[in-house]
C-alpha positions as CSV (number, residue, x, y, z in Angstrom):
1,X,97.9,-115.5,50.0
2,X,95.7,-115.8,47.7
3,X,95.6,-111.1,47.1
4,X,96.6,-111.6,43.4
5,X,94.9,-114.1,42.3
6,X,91.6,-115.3,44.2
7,X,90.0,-117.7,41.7
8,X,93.3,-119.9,42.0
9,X,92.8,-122.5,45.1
10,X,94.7,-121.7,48.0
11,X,96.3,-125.0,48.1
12,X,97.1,-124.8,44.6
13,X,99.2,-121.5,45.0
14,X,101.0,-123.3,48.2
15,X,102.1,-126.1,45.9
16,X,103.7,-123.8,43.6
17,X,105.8,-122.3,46.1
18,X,106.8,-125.0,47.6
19,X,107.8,-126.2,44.3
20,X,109.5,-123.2,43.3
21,X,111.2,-123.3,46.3
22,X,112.3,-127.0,45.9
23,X,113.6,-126.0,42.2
24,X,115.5,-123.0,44.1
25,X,117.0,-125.7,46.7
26,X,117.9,-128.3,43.5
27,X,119.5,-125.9,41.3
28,X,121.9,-124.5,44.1
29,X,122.8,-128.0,45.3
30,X,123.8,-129.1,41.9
31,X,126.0,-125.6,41.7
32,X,127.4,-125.8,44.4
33,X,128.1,-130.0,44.5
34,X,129.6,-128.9,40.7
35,X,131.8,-126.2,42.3
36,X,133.4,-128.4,44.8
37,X,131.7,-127.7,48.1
38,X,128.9,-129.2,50.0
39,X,125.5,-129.9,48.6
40,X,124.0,-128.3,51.6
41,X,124.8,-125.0,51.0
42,X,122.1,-124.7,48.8
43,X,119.8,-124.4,52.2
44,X,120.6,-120.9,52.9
45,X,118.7,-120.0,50.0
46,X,115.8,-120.2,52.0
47,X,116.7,-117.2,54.2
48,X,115.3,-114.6,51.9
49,X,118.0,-111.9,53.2
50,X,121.1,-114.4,53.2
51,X,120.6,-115.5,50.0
52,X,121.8,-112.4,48.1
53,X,125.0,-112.5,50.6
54,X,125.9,-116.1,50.0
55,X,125.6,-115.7,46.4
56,X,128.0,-113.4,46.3
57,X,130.4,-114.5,48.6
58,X,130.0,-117.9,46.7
59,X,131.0,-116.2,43.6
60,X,134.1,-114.9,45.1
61,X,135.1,-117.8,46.7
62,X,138.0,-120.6,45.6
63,X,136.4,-123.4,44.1
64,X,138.1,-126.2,44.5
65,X,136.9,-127.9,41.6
66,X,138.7,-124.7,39.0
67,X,141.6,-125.4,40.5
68,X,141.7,-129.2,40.6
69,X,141.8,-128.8,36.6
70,X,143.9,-126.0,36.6
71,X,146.9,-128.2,38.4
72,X,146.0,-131.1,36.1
73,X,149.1,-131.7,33.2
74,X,148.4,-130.9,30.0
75,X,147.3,-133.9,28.0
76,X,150.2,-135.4,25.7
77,X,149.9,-134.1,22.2
């Protein structure tokens, strides 16, 4: 792992991906919980060739958050 970079510690360049990765896994939960669906989608991240896929599909998607405002009334002027 450690190809790039060899005076870096190998456990030091382990915690930096896992942390990466944990940023990765944070950011889409807090998308996706914002967007209306279920925290846990933000797993498939992981999956390095799903990924791509379910972002796009997720960007296609209904969310039902847009269209819980959408149907709101407008507020009395």
């Amino acid at each position: 792992m450690n190809a790039l970079f060899p005076a870096i510690p190998e456990w030091l360049s382990y915690l930096v991906a896992g942390l990466t990765i944990f940023a990765m896994l944070c950011a889409g939960a807090v998308i996706a919980a914002r967007a209306g669906r279920n925290p846990y989608w933000a797993l498939l991240i992981i999956v390095p060739f799903l990924a791509p896929v379910m972002v796009w599909a997720f960007a296609y998607a209904r969310w039902p958050s847009m269209e819980q405002k959408s149907a709101a009334p407008p507020p009395a002027a």
